[in-house]
N, C-alpha and C positions, 0 to 999 in steps of 0.2 A: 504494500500500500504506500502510495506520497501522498505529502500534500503541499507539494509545490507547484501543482496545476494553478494558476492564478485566477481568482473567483471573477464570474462573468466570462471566459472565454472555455472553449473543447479542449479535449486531451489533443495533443499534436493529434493529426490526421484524424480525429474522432466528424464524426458527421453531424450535422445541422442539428438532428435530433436530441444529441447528447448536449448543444449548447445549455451553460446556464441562464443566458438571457432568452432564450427559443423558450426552455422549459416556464422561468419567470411569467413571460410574457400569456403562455396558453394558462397557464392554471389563474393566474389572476382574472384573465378574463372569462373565464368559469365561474371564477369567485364572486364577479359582479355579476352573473346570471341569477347566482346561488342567492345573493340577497336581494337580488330583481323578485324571485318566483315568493320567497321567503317571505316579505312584506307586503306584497301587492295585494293582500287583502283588505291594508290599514286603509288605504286609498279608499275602497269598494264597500267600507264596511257599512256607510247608513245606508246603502243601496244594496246592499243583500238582507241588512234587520229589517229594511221595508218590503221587500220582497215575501224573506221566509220567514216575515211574522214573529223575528227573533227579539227575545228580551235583552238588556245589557249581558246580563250572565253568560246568558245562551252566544253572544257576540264576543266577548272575552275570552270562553273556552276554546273557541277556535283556533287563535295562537298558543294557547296555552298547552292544548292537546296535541298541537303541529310540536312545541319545545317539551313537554312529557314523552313523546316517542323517541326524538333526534336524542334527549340526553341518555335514554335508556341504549339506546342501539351504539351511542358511542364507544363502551366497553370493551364491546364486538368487533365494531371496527379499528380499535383499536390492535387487539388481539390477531383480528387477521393482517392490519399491516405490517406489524414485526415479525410475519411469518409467510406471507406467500406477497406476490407481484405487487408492488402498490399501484401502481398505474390500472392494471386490468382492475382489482378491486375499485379504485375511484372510478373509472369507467360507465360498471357498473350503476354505481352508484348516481351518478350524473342521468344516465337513460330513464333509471325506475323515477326520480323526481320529477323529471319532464313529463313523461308520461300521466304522472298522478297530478301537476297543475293542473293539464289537459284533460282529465278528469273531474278539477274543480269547478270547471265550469261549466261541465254535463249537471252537476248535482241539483236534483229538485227538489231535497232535501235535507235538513239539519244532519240528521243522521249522514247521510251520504256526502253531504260538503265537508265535516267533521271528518269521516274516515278519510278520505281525500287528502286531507293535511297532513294527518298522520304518517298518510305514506313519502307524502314531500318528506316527513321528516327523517324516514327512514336512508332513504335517497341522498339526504343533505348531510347525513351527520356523516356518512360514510369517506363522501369525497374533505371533508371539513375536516374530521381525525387524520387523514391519513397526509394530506398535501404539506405541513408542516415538517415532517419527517423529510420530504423529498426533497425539498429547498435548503433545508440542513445539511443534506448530501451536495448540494450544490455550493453553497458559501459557505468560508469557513466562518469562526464566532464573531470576527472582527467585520463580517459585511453580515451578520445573519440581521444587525435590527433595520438595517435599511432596507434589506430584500423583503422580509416581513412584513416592512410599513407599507412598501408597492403592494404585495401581495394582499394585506389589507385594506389600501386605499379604494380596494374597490368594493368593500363594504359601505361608503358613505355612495360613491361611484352609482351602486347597483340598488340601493335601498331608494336615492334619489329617483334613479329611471323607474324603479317599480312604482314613485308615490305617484310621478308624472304621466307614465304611462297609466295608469290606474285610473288614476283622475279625469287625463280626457277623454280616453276610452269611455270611462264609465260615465261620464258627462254629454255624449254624445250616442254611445250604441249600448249603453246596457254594461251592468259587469262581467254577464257571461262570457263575452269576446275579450276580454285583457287578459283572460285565462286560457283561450285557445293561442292567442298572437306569444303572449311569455311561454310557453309549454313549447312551442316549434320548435325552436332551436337547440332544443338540448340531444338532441340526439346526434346531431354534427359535434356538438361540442363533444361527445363521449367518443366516437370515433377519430375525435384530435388528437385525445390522450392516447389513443394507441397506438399512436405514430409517434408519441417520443418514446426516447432510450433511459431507461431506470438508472440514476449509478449508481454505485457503489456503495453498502452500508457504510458509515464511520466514515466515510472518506477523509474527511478532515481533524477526522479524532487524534488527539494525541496518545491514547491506547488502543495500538492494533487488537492486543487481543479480545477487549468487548464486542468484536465481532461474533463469539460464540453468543449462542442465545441463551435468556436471561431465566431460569425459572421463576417462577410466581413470585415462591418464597424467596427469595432471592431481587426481586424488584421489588418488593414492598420494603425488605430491608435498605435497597439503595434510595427508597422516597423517602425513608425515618432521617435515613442521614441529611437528610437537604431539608428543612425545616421552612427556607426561604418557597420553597414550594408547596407548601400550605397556605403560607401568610399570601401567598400572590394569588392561589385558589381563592381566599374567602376575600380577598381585597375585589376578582373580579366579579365573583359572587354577588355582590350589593353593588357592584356597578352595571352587572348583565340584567340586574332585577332592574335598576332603574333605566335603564336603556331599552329593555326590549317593550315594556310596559309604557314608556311613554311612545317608542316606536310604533306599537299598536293604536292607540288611542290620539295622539296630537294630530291627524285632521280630523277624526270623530268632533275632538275639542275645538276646534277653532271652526267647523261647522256649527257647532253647538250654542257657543259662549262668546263668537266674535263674528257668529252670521255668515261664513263667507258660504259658497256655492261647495258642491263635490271637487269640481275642478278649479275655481279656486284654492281651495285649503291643499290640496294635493300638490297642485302645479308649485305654487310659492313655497310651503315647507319643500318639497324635492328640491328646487332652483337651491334655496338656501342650504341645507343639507351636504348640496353635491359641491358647493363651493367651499365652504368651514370644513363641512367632514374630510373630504380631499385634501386640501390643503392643509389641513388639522393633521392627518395621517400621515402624511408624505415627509413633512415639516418635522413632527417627531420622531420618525426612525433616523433622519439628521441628525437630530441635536438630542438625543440619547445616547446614540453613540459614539460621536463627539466627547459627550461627556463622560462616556463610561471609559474612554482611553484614560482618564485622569484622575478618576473617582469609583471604584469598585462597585457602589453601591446607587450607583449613577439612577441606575432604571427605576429605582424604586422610589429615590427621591424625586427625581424629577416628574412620574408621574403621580404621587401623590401632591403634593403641589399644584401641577394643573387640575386635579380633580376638586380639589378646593378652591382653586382660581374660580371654578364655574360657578359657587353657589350665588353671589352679588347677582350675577347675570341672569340666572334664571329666576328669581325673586320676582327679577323686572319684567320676565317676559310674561310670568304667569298672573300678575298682581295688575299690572299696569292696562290701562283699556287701550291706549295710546298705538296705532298702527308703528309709529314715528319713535316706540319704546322698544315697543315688544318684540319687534324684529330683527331688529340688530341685536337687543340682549338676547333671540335663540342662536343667531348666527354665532356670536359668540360663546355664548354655553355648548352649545357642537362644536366648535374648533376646540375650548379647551379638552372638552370629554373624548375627541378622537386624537386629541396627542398623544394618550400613551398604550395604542392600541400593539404598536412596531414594539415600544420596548417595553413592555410586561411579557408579550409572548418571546420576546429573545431574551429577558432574565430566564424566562422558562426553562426552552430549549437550550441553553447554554449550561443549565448545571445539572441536565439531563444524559447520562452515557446514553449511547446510539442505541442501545438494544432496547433502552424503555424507553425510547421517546416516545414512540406512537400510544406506546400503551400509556406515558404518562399524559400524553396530550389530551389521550381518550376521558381514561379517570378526570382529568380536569374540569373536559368538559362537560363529561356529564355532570359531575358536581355544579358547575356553575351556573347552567341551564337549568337542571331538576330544583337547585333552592333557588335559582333567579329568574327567566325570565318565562319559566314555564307555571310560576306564581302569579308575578307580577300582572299580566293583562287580564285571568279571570279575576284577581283581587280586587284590581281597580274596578271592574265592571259590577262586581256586585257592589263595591263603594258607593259608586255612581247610582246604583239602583236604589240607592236608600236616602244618599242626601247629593246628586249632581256631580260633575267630576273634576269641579274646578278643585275642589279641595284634596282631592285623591291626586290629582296631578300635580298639585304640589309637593305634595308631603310625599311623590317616590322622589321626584326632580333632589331633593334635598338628602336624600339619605346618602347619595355619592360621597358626602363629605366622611362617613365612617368610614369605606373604601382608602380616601386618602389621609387619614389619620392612621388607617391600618401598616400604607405602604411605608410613611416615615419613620413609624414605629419599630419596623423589622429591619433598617438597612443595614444591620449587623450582619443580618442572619444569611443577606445576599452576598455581603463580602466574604464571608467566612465558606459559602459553599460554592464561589466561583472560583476560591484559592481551592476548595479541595477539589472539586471536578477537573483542576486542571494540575494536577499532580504537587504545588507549591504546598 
């Protein structure tokens, strides 16, 4: 094994497929489909509870039930990337969601649009465990948070196009059709993935021999010893609850409590979204890494920090009536909250050996989905069923701040396990 291949370019004579900017470039823009298909209900949603007769509850369970599946099936997907192809597995994984959007909008009812999500979730969490693992084989630790940030920027990217698409779709023909037009494409995308070339476990590892594989008892023991990866599980735990929960519900709310149209509130929060969030994600795999050349415990500080940065902001957007307030304070509440999407998930992977990454990616995630964001959207909605959702919408927007009290708290525990994963 080397690993003097220089991150971003092929092994001498290796082919187009085995690039790591080829491979970057195809999975990230999978990624933005993934939360294109993922969100596009939040868009659609007073237009499907008008339709099928849906109470708040009944409208909340829907993501909730889409994030109860995807976290449970993570484990799985985990387990099978540290042991057979990751690319065929993601693949996979990419076809069955596409298929099951294209499904969501056959549904004629609750039931039937319900089990529909859950198979997106099935679909998503696969390609989602497992593509983290890949891009590790591609960059070593020193470029992993900026390849990461790309690789996540297209979570604001694709969550935008899904509010937008959503919105005039469903402003114009109905929400059945936003869910035939997002569902197409995914099946090109799954036969992209299997035109690239897999590389090499550990490529970049500085111990060859964690190339053997890891038994159970044996990974559980190597997550005891990394403590920093708990503290960054429950840090994103109470940020995935408040993110996906407002992601569901914030054009519901500003349909609601600020009057705009389906395509209104859709269009503008996407517009905004896709500028802060982007730019917000891009911006911190930069300047995490940056800082982490200097500072060991870089990631945790600097994203605990912006996650408190955002509370002033979002106070403003939820409290204030003012078009001329509350806009700019979300713009800015997304920019801070998507800075430290790059470097939480490269503190991850960095104090991770190669044989549990996937499976630690898996565990992570389903932890932080199952107590966050597969909570969050039915919590709010029965909130809302009882006293309206201005004040549910608040009080998630705010809890981010134990998130970043969590992260400053522990940057001990990240310095201490980036010296030991790298043999110091």
């Amino acid at each position: 094994m080397t690993n003097e291949t220089p991150a971003g370019t092929a092994p001498r004579g290796g082919p187009l497929a085995a690039r790591p900017a080829v491979a970057l470039s195809v999975l990230t823009g999978i990624n933005a489909l993934n939360y294109l298909d993922r969100f596009l209900v939040a868009p659609l949603l007073p237009l499907i509870i008008a339709e099928l007769s849906l109470d708040d509850r009944q409208a909340g369970s829907l993501q909730s039930a889409f994030i109860l599946v995807y976290a449970l099936v993570c484990p799985v997907a985990g387990w099978l990337g540290d042991r057979s192809p990751r690319l065929r597995v993601a693949a996979l994984g990419v076809a069955l969601w596409s298929l099951a959007t294209v499904g969501s909008g056959l549904a004629s009812t609750f039931v039937w649009l319900l089990l529909a999500r859950a198979l997106v979730g099935i679909g998503e969490a696969t390609y989602t465990v497992i593509t983290p693992s890949l891009l590790a084989d591609h960059y070593p630790p020193s470029r992993r948070g900026r390849a990461l940030s790309v690789f996540y920027a297209a979570m604001p990217f694709g969550i935008a196009i899904g509010y937008v698409l959503g919105g005039q779709i469903g402003a114009h023909y109905g929400w059945r059709p936003a869910f035939f037009i997002a569902g197409g494409p995914g099946l090109l995308c799954a036969a992209a993935l299997l035109l690239l070339r897999e590389p090499p476990r550990g490529r970049f590892d500085a111990r060859p021999e964690a190339e053997k594989r890891l038994p159970w008892p044996d990974f559980l023991r190597v997550l005891r010893q990394r403590p920093s990866y708990f503290f960054n599980m429950a840090a994103q735990t109470v940020y995935t609850f408040t993110m996906g929960g407002l992601g569901a519900w914030m054009p519901t709310y500003f349909v609601r409590e600020r009057h705009l149209s389906v395509g209104q509130a859709g269009t503008i929060f996407g517009l905004l979204l896709l500028g802060a969030g982007f730019l917000g994600t891009l911006l911190g795999g930069q300047v995490g890494d940056r800082l982490a050349q200097r500072y060991r415990s870089a990631h945790f500080a600097f994203s605990g920090l912006t996650m408190l940065a955002a509370i002033p902001f979002t106070l403003a957007a939820v409290l204030s009536p003012n078009p001329a307030v509350y806009w700019p304070a979300m713009g800015a509440t997304l920019f801070c909250l998507f800075l430290n999407n790059g470097p939480l998930n490269a503190a991850m992977i960095n104090v991770l050996p190669t044989t549990a990454r996937a499976r630690g990616v898996g565990l992570h995630t389903t932890t932080i989905h199952l107590l966050g964001d597969a909570c969050s959207p039915f919590l709010i909605g029965v909130a809302s069923h009882a006293m309206g959702l201005r004040l549910p919408v608040l009080v998630t927007g705010l809890l981010v701040s134990l998130a970043g009290l969590l992260l400053l708290a522990s940057r001990s525990h990240l310095a201490r396990d980036l010296d030991s994963a790298n043999g110091a």
